[in-house]
Biopython code that builds the backbone (N, CA, C, O; Angstrom):
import numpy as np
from Bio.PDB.StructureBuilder import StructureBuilder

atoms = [
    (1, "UNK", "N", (-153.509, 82.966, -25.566)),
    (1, "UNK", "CA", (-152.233, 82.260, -25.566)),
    (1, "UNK", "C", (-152.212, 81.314, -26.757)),
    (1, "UNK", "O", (-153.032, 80.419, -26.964)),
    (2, "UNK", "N", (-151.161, 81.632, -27.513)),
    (2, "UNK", "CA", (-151.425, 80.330, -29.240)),
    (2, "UNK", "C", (-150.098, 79.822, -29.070)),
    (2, "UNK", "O", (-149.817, 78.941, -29.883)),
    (3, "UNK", "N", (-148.935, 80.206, -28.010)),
    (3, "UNK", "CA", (-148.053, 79.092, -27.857)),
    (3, "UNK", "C", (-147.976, 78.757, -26.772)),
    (3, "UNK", "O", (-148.893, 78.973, -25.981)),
    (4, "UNK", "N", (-146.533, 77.954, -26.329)),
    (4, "UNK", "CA", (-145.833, 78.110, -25.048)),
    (4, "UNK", "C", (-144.670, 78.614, -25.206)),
    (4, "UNK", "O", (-143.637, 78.118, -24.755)),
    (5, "UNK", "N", (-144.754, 79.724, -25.913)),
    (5, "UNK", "CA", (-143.549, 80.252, -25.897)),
    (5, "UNK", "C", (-142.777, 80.969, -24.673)),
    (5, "UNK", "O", (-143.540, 81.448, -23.835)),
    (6, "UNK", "N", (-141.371, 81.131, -24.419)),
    (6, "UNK", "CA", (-141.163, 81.861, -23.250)),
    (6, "UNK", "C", (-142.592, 81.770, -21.930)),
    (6, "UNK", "O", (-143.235, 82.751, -21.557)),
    (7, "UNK", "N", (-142.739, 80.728, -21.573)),
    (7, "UNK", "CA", (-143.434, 81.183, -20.120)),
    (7, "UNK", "C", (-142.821, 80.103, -19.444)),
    (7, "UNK", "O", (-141.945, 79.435, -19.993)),
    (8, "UNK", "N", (-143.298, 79.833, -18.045)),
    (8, "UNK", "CA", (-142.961, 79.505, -16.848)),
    (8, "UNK", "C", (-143.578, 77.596, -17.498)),
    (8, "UNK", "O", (-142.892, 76.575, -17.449)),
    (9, "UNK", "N", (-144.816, 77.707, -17.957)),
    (9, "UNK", "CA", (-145.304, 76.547, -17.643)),
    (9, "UNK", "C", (-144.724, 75.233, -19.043)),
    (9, "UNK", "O", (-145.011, 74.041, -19.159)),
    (10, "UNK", "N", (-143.673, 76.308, -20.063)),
    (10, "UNK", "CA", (-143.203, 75.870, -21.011)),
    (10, "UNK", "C", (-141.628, 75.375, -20.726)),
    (10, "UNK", "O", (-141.033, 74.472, -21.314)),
    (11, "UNK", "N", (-141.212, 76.092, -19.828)),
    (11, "UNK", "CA", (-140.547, 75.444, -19.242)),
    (11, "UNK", "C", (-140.593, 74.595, -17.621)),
    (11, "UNK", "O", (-139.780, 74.286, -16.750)),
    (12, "UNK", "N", (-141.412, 74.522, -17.757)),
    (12, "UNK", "CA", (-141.393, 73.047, -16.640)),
    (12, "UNK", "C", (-141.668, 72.359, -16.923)),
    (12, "UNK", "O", (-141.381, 71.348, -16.283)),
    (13, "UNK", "N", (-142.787, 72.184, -18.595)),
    (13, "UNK", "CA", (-142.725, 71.184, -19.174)),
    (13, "UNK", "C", (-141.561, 70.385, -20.080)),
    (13, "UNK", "O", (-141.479, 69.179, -20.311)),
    (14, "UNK", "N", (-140.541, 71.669, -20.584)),
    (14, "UNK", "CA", (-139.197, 70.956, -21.024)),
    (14, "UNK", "C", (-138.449, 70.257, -19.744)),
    (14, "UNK", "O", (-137.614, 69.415, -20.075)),
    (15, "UNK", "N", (-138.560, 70.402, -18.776)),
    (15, "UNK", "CA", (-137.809, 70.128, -17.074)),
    (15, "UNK", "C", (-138.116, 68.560, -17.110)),
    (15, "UNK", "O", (-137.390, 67.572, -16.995)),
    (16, "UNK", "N", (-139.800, 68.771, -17.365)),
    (16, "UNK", "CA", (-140.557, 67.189, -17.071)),
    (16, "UNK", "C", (-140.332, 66.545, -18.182)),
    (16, "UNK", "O", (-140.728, 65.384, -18.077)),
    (17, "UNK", "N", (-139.808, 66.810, -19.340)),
    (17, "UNK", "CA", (-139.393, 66.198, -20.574)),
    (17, "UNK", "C", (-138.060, 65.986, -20.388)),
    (17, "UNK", "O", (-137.689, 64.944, -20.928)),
    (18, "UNK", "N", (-137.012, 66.725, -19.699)),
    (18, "UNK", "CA", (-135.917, 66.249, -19.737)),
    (18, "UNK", "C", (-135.635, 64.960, -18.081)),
    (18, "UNK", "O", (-134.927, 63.952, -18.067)),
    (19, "UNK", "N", (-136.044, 65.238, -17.522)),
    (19, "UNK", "CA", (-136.384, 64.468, -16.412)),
    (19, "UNK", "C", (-136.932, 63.167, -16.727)),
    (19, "UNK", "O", (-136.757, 62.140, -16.072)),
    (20, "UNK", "N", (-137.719, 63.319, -17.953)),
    (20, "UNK", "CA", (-138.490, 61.773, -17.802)),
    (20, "UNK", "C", (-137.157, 60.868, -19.010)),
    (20, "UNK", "O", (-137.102, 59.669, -19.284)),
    (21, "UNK", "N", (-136.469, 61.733, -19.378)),
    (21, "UNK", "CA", (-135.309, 61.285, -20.508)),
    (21, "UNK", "C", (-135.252, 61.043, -21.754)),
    (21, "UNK", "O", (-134.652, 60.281, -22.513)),
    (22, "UNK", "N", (-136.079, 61.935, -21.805)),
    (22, "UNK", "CA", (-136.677, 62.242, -23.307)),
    (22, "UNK", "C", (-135.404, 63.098, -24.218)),
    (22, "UNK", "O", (-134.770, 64.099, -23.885)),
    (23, "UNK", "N", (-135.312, 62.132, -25.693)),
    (23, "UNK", "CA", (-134.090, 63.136, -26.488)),
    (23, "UNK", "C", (-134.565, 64.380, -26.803)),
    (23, "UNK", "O", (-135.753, 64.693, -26.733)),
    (24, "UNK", "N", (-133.575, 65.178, -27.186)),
    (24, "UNK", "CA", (-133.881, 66.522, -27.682)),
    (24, "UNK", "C", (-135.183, 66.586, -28.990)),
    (24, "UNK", "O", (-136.230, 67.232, -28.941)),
    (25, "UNK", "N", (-134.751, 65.805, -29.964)),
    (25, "UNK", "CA", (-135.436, 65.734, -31.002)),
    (25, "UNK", "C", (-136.912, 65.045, -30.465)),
    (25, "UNK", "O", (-137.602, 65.065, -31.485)),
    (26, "UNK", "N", (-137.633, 64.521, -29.502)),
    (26, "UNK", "CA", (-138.267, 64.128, -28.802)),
    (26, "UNK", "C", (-139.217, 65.021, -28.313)),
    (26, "UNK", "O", (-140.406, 65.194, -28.582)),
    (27, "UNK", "N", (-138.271, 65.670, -27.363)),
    (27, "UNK", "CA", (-139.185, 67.477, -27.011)),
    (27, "UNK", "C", (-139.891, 68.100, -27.830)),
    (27, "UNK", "O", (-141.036, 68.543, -27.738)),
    (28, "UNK", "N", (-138.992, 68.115, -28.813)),
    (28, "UNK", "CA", (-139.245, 68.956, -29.705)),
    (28, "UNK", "C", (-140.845, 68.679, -30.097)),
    (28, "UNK", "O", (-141.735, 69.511, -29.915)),
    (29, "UNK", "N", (-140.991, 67.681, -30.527)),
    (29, "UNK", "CA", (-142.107, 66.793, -31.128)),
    (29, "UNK", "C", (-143.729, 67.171, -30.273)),
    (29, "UNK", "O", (-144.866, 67.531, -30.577)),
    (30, "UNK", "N", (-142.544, 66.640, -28.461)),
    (30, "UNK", "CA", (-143.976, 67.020, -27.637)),
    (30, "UNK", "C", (-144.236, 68.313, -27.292)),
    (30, "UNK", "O", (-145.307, 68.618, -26.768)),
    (31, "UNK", "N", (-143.261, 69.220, -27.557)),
    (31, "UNK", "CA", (-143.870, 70.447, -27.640)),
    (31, "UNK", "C", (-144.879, 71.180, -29.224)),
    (31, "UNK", "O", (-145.813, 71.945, -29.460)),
    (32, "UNK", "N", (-144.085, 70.476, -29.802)),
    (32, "UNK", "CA", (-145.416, 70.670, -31.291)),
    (32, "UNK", "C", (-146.476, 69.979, -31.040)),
    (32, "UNK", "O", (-147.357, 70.373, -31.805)),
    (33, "UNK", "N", (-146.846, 69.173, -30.383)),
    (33, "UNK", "CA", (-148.609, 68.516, -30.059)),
    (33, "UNK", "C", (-149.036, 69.184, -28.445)),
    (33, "UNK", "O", (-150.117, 68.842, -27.965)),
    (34, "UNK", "N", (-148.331, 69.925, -27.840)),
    (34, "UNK", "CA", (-148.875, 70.708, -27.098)),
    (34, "UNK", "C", (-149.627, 72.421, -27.748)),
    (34, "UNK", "O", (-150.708, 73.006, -27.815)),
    (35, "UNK", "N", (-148.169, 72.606, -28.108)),
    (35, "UNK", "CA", (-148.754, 73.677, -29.329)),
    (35, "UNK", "C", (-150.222, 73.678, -29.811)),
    (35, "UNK", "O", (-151.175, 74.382, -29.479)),
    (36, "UNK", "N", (-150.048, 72.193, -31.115)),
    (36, "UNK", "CA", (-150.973, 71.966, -31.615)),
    (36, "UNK", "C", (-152.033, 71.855, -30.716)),
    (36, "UNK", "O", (-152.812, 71.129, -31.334)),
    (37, "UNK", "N", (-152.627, 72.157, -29.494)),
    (37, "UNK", "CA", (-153.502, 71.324, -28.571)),
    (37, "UNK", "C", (-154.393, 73.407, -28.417)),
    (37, "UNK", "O", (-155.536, 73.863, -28.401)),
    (38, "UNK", "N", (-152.933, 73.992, -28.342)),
    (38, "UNK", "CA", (-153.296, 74.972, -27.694)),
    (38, "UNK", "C", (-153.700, 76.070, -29.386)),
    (38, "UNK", "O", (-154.274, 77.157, -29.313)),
    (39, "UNK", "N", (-153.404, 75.668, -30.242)),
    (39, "UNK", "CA", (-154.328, 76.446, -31.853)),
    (39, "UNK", "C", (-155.196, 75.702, -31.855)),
    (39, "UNK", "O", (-156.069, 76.264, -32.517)),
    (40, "UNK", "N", (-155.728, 74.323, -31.391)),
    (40, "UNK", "CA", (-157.164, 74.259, -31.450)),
    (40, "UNK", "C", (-157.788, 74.691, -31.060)),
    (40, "UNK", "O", (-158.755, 74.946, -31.778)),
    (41, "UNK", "N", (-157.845, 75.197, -29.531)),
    (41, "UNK", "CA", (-158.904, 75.572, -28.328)),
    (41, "UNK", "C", (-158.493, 77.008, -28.322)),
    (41, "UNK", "O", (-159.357, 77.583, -27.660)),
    (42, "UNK", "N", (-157.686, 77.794, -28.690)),
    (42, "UNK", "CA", (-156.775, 79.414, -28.394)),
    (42, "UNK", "C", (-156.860, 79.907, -26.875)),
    (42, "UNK", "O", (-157.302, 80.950, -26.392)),
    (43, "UNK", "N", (-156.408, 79.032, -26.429)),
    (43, "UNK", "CA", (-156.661, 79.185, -25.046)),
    (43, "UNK", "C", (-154.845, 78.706, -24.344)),
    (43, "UNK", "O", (-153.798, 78.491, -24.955)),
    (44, "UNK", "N", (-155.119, 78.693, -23.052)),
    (44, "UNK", "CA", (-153.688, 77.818, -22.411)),
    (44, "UNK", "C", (-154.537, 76.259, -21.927)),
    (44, "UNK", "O", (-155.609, 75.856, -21.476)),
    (45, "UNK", "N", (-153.483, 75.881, -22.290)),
    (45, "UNK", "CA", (-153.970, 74.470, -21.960)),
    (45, "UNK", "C", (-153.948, 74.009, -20.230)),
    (45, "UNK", "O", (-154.076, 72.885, -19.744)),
    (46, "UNK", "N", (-153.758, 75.193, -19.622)),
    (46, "UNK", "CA", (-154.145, 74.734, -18.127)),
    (46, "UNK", "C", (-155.686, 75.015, -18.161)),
    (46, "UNK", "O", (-156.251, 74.294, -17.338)),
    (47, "UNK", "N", (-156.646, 75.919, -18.921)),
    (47, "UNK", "CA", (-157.702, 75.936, -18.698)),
    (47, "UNK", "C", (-158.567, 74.728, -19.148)),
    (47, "UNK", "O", (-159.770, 74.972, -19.062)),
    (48, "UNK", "N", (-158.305, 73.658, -19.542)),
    (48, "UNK", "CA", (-158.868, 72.914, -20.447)),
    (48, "UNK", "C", (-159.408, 71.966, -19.476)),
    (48, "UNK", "O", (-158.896, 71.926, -18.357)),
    (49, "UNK", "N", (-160.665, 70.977, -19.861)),
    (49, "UNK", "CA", (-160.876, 70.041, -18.800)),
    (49, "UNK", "C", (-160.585, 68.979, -19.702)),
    (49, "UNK", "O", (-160.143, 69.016, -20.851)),
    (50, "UNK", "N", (-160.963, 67.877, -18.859)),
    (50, "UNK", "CA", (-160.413, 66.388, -19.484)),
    (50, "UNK", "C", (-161.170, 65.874, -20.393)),
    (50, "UNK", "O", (-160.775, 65.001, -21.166)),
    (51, "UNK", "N", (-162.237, 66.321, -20.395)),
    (51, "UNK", "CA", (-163.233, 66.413, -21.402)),
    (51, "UNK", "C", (-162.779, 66.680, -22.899)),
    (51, "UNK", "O", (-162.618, 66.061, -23.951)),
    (52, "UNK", "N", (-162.684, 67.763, -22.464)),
    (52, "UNK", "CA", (-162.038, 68.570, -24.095)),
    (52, "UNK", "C", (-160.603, 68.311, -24.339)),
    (52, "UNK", "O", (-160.031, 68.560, -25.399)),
    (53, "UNK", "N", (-160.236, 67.961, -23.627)),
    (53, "UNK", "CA", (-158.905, 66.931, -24.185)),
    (53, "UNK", "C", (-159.168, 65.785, -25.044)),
    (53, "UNK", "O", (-158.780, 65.689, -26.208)),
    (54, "UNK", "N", (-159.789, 64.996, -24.460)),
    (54, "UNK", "CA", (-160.317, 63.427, -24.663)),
    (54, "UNK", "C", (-160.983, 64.061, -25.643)),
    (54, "UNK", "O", (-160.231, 63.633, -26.518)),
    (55, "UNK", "N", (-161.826, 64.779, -26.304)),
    (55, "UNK", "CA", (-162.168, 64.948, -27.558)),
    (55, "UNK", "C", (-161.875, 65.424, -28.648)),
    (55, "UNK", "O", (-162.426, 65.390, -29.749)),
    (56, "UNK", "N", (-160.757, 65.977, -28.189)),
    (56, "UNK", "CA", (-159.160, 66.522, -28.861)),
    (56, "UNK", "C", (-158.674, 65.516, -29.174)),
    (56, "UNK", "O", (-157.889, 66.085, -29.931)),
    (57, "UNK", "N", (-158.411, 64.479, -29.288)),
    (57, "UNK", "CA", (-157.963, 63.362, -28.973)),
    (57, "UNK", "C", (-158.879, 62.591, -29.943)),
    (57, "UNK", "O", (-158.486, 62.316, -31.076)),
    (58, "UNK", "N", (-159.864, 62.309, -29.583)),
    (58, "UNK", "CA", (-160.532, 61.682, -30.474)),
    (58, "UNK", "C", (-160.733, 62.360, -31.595)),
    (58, "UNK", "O", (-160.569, 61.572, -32.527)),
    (59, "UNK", "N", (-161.096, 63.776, -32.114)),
    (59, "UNK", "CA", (-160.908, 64.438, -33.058)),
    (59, "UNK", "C", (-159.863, 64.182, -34.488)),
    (59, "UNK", "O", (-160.022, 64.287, -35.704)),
    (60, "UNK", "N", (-158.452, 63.692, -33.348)),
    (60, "UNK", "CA", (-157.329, 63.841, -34.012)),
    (60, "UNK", "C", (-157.357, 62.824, -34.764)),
    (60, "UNK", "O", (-157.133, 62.780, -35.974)),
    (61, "UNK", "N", (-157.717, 61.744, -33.849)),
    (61, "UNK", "CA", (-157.735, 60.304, -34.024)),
    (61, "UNK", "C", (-158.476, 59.856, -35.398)),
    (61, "UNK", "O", (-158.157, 58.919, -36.129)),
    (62, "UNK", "N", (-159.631, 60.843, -35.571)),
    (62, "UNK", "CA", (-160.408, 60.007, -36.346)),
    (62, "UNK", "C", (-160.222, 61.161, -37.991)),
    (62, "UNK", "O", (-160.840, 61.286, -39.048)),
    (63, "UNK", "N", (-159.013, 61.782, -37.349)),
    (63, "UNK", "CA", (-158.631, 62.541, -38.960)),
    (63, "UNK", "C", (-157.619, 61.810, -39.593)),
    (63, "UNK", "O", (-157.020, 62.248, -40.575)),
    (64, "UNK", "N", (-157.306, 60.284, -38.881)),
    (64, "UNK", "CA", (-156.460, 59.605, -39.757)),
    (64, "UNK", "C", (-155.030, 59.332, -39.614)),
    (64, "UNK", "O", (-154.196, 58.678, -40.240)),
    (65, "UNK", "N", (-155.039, 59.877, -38.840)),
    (65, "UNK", "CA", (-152.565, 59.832, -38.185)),
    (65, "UNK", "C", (-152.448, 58.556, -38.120)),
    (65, "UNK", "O", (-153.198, 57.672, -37.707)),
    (66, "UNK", "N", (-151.149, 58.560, -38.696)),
    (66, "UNK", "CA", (-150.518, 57.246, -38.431)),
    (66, "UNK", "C", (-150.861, 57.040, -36.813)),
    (66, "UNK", "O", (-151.097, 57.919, -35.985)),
    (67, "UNK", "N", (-150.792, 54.993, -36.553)),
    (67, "UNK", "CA", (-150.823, 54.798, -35.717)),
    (67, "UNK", "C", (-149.608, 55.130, -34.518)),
    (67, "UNK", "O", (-149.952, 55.051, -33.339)),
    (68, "UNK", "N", (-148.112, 55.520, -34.876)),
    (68, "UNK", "CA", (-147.326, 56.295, -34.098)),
    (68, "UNK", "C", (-147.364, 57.281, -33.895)),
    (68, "UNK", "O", (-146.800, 57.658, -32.868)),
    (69, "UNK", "N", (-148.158, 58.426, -34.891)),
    (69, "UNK", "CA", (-148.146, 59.749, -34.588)),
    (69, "UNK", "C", (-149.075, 59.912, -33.709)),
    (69, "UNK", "O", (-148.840, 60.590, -32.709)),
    (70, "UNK", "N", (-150.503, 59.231, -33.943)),
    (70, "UNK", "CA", (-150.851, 59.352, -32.281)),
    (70, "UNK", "C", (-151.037, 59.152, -30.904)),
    (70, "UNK", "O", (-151.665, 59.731, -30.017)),
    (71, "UNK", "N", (-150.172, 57.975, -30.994)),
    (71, "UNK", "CA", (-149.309, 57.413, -29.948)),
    (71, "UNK", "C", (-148.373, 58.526, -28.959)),
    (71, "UNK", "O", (-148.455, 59.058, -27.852)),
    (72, "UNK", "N", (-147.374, 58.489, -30.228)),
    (72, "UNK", "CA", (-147.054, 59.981, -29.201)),
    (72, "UNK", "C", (-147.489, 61.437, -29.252)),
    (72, "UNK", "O", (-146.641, 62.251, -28.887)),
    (73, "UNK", "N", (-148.601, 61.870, -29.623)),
    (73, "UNK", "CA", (-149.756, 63.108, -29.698)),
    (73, "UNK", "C", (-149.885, 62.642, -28.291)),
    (73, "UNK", "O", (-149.283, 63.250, -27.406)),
    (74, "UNK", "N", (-151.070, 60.990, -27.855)),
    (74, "UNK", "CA", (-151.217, 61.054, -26.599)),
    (74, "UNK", "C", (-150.529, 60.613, -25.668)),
    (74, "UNK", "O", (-151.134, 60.312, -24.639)),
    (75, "UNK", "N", (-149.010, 60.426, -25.719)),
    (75, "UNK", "CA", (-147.953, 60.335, -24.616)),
    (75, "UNK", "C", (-147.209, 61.681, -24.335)),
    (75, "UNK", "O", (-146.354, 61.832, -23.462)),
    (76, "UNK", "N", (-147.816, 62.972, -25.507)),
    (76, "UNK", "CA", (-146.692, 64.239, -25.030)),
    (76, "UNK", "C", (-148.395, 64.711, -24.275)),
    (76, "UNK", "O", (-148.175, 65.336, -23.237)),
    (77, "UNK", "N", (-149.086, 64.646, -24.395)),
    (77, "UNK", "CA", (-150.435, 65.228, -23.462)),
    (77, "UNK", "C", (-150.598, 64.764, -22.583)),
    (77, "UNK", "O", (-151.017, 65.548, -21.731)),
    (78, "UNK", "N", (-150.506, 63.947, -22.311)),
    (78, "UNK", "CA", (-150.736, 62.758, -21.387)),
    (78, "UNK", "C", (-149.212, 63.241, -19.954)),
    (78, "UNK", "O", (-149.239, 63.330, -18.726)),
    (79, "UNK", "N", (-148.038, 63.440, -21.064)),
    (79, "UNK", "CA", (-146.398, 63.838, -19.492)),
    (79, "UNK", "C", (-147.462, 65.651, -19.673)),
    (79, "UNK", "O", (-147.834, 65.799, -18.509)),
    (80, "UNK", "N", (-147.793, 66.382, -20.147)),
    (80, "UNK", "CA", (-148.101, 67.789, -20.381)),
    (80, "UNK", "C", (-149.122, 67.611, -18.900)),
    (80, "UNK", "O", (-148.758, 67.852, -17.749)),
    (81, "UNK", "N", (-150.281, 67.190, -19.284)),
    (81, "UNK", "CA", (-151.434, 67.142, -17.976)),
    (81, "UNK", "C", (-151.083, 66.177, -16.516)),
    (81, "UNK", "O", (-151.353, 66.466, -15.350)),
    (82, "UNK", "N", (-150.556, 65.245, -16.926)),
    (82, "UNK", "CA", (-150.359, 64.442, -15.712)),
    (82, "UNK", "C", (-149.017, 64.916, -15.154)),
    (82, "UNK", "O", (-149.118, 65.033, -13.933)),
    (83, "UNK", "N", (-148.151, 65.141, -15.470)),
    (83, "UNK", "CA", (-146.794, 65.434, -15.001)),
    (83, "UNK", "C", (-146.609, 66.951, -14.314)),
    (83, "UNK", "O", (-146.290, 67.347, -13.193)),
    (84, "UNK", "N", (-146.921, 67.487, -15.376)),
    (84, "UNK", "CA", (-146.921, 69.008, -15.773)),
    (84, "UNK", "C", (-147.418, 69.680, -14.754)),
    (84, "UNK", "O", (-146.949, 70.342, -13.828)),
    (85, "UNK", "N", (-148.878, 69.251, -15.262)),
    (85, "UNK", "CA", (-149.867, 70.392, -14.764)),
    (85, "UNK", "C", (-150.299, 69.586, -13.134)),
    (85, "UNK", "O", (-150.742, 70.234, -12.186)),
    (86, "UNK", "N", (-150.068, 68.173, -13.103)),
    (86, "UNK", "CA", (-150.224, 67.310, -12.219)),
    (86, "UNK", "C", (-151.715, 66.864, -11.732)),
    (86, "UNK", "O", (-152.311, 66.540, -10.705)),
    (87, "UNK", "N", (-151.914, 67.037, -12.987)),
    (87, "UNK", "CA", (-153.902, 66.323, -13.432)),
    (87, "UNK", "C", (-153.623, 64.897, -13.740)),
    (87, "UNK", "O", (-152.905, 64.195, -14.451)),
    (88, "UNK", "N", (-154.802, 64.807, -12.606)),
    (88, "UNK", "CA", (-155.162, 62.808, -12.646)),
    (88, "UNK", "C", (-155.806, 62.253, -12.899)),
    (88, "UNK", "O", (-156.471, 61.544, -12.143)),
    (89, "UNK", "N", (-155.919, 62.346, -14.386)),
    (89, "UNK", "CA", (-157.226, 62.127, -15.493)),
    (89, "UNK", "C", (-156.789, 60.892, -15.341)),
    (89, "UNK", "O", (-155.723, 60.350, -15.050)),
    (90, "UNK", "N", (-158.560, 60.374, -15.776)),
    (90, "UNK", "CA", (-158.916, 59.112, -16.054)),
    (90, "UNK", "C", (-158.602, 58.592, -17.379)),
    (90, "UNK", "O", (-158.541, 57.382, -17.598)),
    (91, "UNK", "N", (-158.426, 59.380, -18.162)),
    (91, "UNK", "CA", (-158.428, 59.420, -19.629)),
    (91, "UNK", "C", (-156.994, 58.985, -19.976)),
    (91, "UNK", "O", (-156.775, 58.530, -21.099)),
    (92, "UNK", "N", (-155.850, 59.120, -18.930)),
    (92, "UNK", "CA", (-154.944, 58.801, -19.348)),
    (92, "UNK", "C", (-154.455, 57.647, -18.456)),
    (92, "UNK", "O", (-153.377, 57.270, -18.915)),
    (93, "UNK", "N", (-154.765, 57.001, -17.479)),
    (93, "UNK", "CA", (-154.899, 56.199, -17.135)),
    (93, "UNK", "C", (-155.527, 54.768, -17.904)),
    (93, "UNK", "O", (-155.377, 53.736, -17.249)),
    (94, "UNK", "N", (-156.098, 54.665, -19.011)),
    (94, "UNK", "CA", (-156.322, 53.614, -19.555)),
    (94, "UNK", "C", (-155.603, 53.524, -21.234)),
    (94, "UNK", "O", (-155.161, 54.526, -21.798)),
    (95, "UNK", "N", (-155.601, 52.556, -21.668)),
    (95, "UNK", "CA", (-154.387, 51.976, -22.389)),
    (95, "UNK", "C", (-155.598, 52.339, -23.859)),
    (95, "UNK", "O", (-155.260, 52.084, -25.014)),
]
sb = StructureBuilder()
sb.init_structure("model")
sb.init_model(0)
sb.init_chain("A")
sb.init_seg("    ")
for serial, (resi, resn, name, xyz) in enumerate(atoms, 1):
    if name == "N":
        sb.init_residue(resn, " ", resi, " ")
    sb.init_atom(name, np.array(xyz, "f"), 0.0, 1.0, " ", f" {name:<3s}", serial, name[0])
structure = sb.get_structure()
């Protein structure tokens, strides 16, 4: 799986993006850092543990993004696993 294109779990994540009241141009964004989540690992990102998130994460982190871009990198992963998939990581629980 190298997108979310057309499936079930791509749209329930636009559902939980439009639900939480997120603009269009917004989605958009958190579906490109889900994307991006899922050409790192080539996998679906329901298989992933919190582990390899959180080091996804730190990975990203320490390649330099502005401090907003990964702000919201880890607020579209963060509605993706906790909302989404309805994982109750620890990892996103702290600030």
């Amino acid at each position: 799986m190298n997108t979310l294109k057309s499936n079930a779990l791509k749209q329930q994540f636009v559902m939980d993006m439009e639900l939480a009241g997120l603009a269009v141009s917004s989605r958009r964004t958190y579906l490109d850092a889900v994307e991006n989540l899922i050409r790192y690992f080539w996998c679906s990102p329901a298989d992933l543990t919190e582990q390899q998130v959180n080091e996804y994460l730190i990975e990203f982190h320490r390649s330099g993004p502005a401090r907003g871009t990964f702000k919201i990198r880890r607020a579209a992963l963060r509605l993706f696993f906790c909302n989404t998939l309805g994982h109750d990581w620890h990892m996103f629980k702290k600030k």
